[in-house]
N, C-alpha and C positions, 0 to 999 in steps of 0.2 A: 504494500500500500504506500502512496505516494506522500509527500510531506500535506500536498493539496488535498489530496482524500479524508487525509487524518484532519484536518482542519474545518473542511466541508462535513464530516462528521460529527465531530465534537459540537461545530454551530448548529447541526440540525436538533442533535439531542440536547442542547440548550434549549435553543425554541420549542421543541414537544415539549423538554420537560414544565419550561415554567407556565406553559400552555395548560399542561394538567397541575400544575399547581395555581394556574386559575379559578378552576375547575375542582379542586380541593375545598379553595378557601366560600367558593360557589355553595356547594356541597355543605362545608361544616356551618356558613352562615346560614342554611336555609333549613338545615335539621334544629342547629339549635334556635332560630326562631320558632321552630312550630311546635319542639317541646317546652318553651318559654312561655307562650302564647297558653298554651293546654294547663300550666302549671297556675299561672295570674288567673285564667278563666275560673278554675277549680278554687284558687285561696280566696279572690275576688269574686266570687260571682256575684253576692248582694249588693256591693257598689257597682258591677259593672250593667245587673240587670235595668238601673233604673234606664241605662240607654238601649235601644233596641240593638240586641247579639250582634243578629247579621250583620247592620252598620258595620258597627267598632270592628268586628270582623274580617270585613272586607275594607276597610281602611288602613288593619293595621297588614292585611296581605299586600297591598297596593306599597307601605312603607317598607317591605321586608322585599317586596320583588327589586324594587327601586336599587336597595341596599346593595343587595347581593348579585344584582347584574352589575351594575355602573361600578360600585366597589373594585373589586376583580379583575375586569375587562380595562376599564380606562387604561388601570396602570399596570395593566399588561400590554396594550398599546403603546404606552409610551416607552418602555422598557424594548420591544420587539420592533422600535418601531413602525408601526403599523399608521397609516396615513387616515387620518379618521376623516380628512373631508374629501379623501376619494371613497372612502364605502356610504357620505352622506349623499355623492354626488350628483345632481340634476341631471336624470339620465336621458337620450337622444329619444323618447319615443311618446305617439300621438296618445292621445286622452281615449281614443276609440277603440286603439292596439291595448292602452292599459289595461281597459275595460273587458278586452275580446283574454286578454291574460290571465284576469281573477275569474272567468268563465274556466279557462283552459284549468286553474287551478281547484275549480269545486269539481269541477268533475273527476280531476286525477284524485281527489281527496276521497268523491262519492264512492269510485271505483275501486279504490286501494278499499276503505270500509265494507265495502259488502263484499271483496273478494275476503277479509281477513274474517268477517262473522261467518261468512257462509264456510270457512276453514274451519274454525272452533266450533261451529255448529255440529259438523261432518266428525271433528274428530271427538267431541265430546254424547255427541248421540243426543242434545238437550238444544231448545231454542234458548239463543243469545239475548232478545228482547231490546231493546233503547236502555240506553244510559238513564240513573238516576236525575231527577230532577235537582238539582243543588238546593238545600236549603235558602239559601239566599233569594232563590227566586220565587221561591212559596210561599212568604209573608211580608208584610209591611213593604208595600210594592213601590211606594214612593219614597222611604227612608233608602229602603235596600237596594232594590234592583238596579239604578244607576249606578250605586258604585261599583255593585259586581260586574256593570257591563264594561265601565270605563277601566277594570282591572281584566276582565278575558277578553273585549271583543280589540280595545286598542293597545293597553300597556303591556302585554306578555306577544303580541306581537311586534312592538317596537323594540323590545329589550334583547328579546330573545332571537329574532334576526340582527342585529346590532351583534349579536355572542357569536350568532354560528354562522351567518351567511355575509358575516363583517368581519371582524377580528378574526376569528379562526381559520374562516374561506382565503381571505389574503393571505393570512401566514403561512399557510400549507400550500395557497396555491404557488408558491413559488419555487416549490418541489415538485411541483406538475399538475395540471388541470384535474385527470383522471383519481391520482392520490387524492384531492383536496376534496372531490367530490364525494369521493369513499368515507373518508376520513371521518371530516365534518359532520357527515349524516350519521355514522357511527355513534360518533356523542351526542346529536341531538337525537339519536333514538332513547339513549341510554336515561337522557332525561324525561320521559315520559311515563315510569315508574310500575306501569303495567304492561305484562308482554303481548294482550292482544291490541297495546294501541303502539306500542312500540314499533313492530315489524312494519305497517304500514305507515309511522312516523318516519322511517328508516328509507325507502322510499319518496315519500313526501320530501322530506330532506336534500335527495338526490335534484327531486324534479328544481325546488327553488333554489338548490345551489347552481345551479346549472342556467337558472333564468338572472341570478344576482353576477354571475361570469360571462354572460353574455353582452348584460347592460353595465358592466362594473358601478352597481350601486344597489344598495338593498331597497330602494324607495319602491319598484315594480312588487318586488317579492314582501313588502311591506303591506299593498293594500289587495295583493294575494289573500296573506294571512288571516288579514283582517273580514273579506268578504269570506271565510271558509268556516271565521268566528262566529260569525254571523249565523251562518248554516248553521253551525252546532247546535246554540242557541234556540232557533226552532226547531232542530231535529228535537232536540230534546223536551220540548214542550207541547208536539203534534205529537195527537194519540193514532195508537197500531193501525188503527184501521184507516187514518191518511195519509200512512206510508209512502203509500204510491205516489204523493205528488215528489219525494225524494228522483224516483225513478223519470219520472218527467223532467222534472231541472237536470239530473244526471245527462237525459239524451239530449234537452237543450244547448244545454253547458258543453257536449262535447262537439254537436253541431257546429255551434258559431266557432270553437275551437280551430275544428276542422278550415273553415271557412276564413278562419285567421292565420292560420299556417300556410294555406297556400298561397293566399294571395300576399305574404309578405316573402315566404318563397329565403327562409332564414339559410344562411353557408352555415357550416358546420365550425364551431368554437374552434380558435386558433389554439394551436397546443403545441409544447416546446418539445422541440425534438433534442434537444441537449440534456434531457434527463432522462435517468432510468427510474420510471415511479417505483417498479418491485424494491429498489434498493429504498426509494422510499419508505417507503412499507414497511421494511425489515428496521430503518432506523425507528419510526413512529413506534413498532412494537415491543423495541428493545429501549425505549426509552422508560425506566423504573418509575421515574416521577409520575408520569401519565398512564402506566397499568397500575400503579396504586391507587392515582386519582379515582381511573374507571375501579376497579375494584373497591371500591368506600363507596360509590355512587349507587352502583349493584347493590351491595349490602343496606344502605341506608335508604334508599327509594324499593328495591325490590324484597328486602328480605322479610315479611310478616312476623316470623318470630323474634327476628331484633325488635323491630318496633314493637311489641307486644311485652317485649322485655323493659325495655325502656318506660312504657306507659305504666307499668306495675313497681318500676322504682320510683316514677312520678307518684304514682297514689300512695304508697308508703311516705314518701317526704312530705308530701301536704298534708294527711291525715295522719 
């Protein structure tokens, strides 16, 4: 190995690593807020009761999302530097293309969804049914429901494309387009914390890192996200039996898709022929910092009987 190898090496596994020691400190703020949060609920609840739950609730999720993206990220950016007003940057493309994009994107969302229920349905032999309604949106419709919209339909799409199809997408992509795509969407699966929304998260991921490398700027894959929020929202509020309109927007959304793809008639993303992504790969993998990170995110987001553990030391220390 060359003096240049050894050096181009050592810089990659710097960049993965403090990358997942983003992703660490992502991680430990956002576990220990929500057992902080469960702990004040539990010691406090007669002062907290006189204001309505879900409010404070969802304000104080809105203060801990804020925290624990911006935190992390900025000053991983500036450490790596990463060019923050190119991933803010005002991208080349019409208001009707935007438009024809957030179609292109509910329908790859509609589609990944019922391919991945109708998999858990098949392998589990049980119907899947719609997600819970969130408490938040079942009572006190005027205190509550705004905040929760203004924390899932806008701010966990700005934040969280700002993490992964901004900061992360640039750093990786300069180890190869292909890598950065993989990559990226790897951890933003990994933050979705259940495995039937994961896989299709993983995906997802793919399609808007691929639309944010196109237009080098997250603002397209920003109001993506947002009109996909949206969908969920009344997915989750439209009862079984009108389903069906899902299926209808699904072949709308993929229609005009269709009809946007051709007639803008896109070249294929320029990609650098001066790197080897497998070696990529092998650095990302062998980087300790960032298979720790990911392994503490698994554990803390996927694992039930930590969290189970955890909540039973909480109830001991309050009572």
């Amino acid at each position: 190995m060359s003096d240049y190898e050894r050096r181009l090496k050592k810089h990659m596994h710097f960049q993965f690593n403090m990358t997942g020691a983003a992703f660490l400190v992502l991680t430990l703020i956002g576990t220990a807020s929500y057992y902080f949060k469960d702990f004040i609920w539990m010691k406090y609840s007669d002062v907290i009761g006189i204001f309505a739950f879900g409010f404070v609730d969802n304000l104080y999720l809105i203060a801990t999302k804020v925290l624990q993206s911006l935190l992390p990220f900025v000053l991983l950016s500036l450490i790596l530097n990463v060019k923050n007003h190119q991933i803010w940057s005002k991208p080349k493309i019409k208001v009707v293309n935007q438009i024809a994009l957030v179609f292109l994107g509910i329908s790859v969302y509609l589609i990944l969804s019922a391919g991945t229920s109708g998999l858990i349905s098949f392998l589990s032999s049980k119907n899947v049914g719609v997600a819970a309604i969130p408490d938040s949106l079942m009572s006190n419709f005027l205190e509550v429901q705004w905040t929760y919209l203004i924390y899932f339909v806008i701010l966990c799409p700005i934040l969280e494309e700002y993490i992964y199809r901004g900061v992360v997408l640039q750093c990786f992509a300069r180890y190869g387009n292909y890598f950065a795509l993989f990559a990226s969407s790897f951890l933003f699966a990994l933050s979705y914390g259940r495995l039937q929304t994961a896989l299709p998260g993983f995906f997802m991921g793919m399609f808007l890192a691929i639309v944010a490398l196109y237009y080098q700027s997250i603002r397209p894959v920003i109001w993506i996200r947002i009109g996909v929020a949206i969908l969920s929202i009344a997915e989750m509020l439209v009862p079984l039996s009108q389903i069906w309109v899902f299926g209808v927007i699904c072949l709308v959304s993929y229609g005009i898709s269709l009809i946007f793809l051709f007639v803008n008639r896109y070249n294929r993303l320029v990609l650098r022929s001066d790197i080897d992504e497998w070696y990529s790969l092998k650095v990302f993998m062998t980087s300790f910092v960032l298979m720790f990170s990911c392994a503490v995110m698994i554990v803390f987001t996927y694992s039930l009987p930590f969290r189970q553990w955890i909540e039973m030391i909480l109830e001991k220390v309050v009572f």
